[in-house]
Backbone as a printed PyTorch tensor [residue, N CA C, xyz], in Angstrom:
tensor([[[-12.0170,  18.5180,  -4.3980],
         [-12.7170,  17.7210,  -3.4140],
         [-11.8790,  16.5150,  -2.9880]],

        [[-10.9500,  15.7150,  -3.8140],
         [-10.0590,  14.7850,  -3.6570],
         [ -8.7090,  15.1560,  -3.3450]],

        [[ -8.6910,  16.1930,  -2.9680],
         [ -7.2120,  16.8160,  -2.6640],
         [ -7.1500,  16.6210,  -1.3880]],

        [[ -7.9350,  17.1190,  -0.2170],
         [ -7.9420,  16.9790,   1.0770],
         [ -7.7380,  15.8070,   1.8150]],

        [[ -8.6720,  14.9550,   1.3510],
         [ -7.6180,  13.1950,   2.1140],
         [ -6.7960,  12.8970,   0.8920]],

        [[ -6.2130,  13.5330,  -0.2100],
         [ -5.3580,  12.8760,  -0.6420],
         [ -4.2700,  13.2100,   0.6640]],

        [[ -4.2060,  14.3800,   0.3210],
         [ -3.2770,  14.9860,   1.4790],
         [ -2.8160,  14.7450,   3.0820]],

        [[ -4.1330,  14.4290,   3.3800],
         [ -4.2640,  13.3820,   4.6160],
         [ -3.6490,  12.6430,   4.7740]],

        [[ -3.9800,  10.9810,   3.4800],
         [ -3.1910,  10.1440,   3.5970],
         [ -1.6230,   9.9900,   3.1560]],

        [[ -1.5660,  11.0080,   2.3360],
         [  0.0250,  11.2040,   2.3860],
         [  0.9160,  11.3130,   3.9040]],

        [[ -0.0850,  12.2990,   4.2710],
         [  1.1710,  12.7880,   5.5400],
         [  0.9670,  12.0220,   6.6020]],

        [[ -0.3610,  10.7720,   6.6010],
         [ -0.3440,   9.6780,   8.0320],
         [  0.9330,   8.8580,   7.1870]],

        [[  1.0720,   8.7780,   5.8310],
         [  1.6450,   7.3640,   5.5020],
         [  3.2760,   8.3150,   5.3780]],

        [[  3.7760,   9.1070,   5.4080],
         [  4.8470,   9.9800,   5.2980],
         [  5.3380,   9.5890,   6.7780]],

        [[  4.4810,  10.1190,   7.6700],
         [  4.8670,  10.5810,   9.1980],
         [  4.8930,   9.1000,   9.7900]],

        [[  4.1580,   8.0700,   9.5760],
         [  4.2430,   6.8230,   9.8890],
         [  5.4540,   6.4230,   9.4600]],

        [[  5.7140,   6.3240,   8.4470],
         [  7.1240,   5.5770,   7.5490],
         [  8.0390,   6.4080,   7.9930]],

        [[  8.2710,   7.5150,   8.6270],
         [  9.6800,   8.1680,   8.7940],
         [  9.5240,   7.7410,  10.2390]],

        [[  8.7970,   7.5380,  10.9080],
         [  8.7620,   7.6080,  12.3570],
         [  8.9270,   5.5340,  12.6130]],

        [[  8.8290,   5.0870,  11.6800],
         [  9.2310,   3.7870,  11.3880],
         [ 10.4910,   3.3620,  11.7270]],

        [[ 11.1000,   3.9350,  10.2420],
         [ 12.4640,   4.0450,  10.1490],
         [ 13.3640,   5.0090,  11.5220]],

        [[ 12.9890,   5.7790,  11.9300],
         [ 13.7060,   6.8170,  13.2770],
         [ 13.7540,   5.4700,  14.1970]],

        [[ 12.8920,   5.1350,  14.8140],
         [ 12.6000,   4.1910,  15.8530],
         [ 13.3500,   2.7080,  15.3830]],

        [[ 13.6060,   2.4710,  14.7870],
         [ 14.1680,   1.1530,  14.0140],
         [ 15.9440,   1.5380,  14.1180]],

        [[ 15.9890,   2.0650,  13.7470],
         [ 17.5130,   2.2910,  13.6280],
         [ 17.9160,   2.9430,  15.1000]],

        [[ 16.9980,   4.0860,  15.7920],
         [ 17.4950,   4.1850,  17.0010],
         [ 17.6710,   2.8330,  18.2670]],

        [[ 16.2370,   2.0630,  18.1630],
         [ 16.7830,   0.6520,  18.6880],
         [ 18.0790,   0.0580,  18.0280]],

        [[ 17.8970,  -0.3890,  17.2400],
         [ 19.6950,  -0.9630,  16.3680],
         [ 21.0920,  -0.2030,  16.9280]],

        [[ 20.8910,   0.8470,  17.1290],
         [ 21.9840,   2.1690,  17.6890],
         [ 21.9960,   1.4630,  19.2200]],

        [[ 20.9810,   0.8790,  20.0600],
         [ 21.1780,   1.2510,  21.3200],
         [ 21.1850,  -0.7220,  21.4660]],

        [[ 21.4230,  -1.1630,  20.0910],
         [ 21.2960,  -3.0480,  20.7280],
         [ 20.0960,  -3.0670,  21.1610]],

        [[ 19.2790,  -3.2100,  21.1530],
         [ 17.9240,  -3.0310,  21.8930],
         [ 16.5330,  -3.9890,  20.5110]],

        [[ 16.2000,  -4.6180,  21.1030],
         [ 15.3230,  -5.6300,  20.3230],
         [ 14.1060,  -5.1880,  19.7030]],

        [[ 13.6660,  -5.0180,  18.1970],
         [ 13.0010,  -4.3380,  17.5420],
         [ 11.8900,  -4.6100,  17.8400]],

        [[ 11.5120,  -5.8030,  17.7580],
         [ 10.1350,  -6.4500,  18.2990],
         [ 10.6100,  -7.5650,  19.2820]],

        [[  9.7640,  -7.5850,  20.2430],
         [  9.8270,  -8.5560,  21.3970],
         [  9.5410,  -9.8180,  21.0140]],

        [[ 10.1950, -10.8420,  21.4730],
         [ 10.2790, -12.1660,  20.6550],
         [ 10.2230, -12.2920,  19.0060]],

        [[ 10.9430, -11.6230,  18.8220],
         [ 11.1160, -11.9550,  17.3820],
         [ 12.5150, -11.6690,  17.0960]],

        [[ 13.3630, -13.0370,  16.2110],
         [ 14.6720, -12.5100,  16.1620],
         [ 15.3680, -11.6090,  15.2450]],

        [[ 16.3120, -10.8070,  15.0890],
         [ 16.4620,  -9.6920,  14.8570],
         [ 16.6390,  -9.4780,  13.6160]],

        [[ 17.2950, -10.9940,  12.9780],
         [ 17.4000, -11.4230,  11.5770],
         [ 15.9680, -11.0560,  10.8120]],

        [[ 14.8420, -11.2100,  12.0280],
         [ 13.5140, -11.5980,  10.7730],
         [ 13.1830,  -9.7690,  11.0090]],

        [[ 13.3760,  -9.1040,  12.4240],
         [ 12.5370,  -8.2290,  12.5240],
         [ 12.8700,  -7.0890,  12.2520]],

        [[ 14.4850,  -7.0490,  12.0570],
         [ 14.9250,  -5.7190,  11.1960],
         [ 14.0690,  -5.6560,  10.1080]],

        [[ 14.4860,  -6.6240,   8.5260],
         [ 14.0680,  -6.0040,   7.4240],
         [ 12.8150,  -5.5690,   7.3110]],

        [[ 11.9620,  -6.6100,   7.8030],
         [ 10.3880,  -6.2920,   7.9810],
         [ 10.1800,  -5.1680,   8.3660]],

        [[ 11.0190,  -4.3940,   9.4770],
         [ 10.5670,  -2.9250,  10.2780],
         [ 11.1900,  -2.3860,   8.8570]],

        [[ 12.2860,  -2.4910,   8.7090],
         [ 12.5930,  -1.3520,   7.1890],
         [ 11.9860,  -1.1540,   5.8750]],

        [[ 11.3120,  -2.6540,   5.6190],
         [ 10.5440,  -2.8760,   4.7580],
         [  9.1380,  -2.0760,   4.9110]],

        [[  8.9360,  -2.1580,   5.7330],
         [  6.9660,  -1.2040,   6.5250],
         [  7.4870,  -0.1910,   6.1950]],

        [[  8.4270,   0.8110,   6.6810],
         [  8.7520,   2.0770,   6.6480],
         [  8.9720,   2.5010,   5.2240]],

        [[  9.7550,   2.0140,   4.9150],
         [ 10.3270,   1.9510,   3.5640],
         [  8.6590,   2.3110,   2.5200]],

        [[  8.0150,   1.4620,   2.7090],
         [  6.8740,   1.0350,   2.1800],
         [  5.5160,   2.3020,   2.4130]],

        [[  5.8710,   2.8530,   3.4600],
         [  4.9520,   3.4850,   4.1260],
         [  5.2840,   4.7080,   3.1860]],

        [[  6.5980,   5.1140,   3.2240],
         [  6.8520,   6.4340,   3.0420],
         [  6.9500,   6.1850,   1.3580]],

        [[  6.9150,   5.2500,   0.5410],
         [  6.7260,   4.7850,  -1.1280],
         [  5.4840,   5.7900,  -1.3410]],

        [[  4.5650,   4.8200,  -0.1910],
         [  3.0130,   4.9180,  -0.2890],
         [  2.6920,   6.5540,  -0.0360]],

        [[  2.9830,   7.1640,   0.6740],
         [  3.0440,   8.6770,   0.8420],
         [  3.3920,   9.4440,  -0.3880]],

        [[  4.4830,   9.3180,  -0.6120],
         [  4.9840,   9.6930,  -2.2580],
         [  4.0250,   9.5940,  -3.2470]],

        [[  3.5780,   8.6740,  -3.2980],
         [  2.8510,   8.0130,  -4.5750],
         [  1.4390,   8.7160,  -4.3090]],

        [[  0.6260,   9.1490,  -2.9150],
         [ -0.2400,   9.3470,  -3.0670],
         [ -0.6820,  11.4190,  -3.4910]],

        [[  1.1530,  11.7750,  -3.1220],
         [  1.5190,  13.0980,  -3.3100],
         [  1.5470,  13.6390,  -4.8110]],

        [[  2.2080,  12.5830,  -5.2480],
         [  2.4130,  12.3390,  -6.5970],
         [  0.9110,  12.4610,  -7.6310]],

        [[ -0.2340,  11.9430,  -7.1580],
         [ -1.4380,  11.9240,  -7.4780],
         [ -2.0330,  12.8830,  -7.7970]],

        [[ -1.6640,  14.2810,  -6.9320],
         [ -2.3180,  15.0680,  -6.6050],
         [ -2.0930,  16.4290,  -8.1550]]])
């Protein structure tokens, strides 16, 4: 009965965190500003950090199962 949104939330927090990281580094590839007004020093790690974090959180909830 707990398998089905385990599974769920794995693959929103999997597909979120890889699609994080894709989009983060493809801006960085093209010079292109991660978040709008925010400087790049603060808004890289933070975007790598979410992703990073996202896809932990996916693991861990796979891991559960």
């Amino acid at each position: 009965m707990e398998t089905g949104p385990a599974i769920f939330a794995a693959a929103v927090f999997l597909l979120f965190g890889a699609a994080m990281l894709t989009w983060t580094g493809a801006r960085l590839l093209h010079r292109a500003p991660v978040a709008e007004g925010v400087r790049p020093a603060v808004a890289v790690p933070v975007a790598l950090l979410a992703g990073g974090l996202c896809l932990t959180l996916g693991a861990w909830c796979l891991g559960r199962l």
